[in-house]
TILOTOR-997860 format. One record per residue (C-alpha): x, y, z; residue number from 1. Coordinates in steps of 0.5 Angstrom, whole numbers, plus 500, padded with zeros to 3 digits. Layout:
N
X|Y|Z|NUM
...
END
This chain:
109
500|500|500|1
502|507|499|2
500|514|500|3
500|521|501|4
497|526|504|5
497|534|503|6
494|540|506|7
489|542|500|8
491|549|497|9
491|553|491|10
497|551|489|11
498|543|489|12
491|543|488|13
493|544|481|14
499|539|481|15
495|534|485|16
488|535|482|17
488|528|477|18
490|523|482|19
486|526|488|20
483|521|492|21
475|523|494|22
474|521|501|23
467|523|501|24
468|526|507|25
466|533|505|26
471|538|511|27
476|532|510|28
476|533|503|29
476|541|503|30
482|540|507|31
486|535|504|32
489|532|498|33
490|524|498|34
493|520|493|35
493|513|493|36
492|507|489|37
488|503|493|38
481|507|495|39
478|501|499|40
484|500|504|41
485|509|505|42
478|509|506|43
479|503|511|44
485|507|514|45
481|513|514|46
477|512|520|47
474|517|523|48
479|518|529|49
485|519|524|50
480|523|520|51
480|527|526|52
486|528|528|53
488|530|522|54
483|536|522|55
486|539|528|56
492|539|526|57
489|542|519|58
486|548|525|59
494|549|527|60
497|551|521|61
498|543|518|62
503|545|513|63
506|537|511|64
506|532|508|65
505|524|511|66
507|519|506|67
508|511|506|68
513|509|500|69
512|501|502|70
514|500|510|71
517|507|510|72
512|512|514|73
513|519|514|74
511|526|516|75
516|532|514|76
514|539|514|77
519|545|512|78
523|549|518|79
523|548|525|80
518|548|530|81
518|555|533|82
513|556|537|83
508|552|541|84
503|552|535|85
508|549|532|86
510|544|537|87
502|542|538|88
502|540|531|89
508|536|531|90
506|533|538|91
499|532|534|92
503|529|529|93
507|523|533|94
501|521|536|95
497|521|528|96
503|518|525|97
503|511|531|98
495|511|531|99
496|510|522|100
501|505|524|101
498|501|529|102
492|501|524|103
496|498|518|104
498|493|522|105
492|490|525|106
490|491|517|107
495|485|516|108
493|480|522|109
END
């Protein structure tokens, strides 16, 4: 399985608008961008705990990107965590990334 996960904006809106994923949730997807070639198995990731741990951090300046590229699962954002904001989201961001994992897993038991 693979993915990745933007902030939407008018920017990647136009360099990621033919492979955007539709996750019928309609404040998830005016938020985010999800490209992915397996809709039924993000459909399953995406469940309404990670969906919505990842609007809070669309509500504190989400400005990365999480991506899984085979076993290798990331989050990366540009410059350092400065202020509380930031560090929130980050924080926000490590739980995010352990419960997407942990569901992965039990996806494959």
């Amino acid at each position: 399985m693979a993915f990745h996960i933007i902030k939407r904006n008018l920017q990647n809106k136009i360099n990621y608008g033919q492979n955007v994923l539709h996750i019928d949730d309609t404040e998830f997807d005016e938020n985010f961008i999800v490209n992915s070639p397996d809709r039924e198995r993000m459909l399953n990731l995406l469940n309404f705990s990670i969906k919505y741990k990842l609007l809070q951090t669309a509500n504190i300046d989400f400005k990365g990107e999480i991506t899984l590229d085979g076993n290798i699962l990331t989050y990366g954002e540009y410059g350092l965590p400065i202020d509380r904001r930031n560090l929130l989201r980050i924080e926000l961001m490590i739980h995010l990334l352990c419960e997407i994992a942990d569901t992965l897993t039990n996806e494959e038991d």
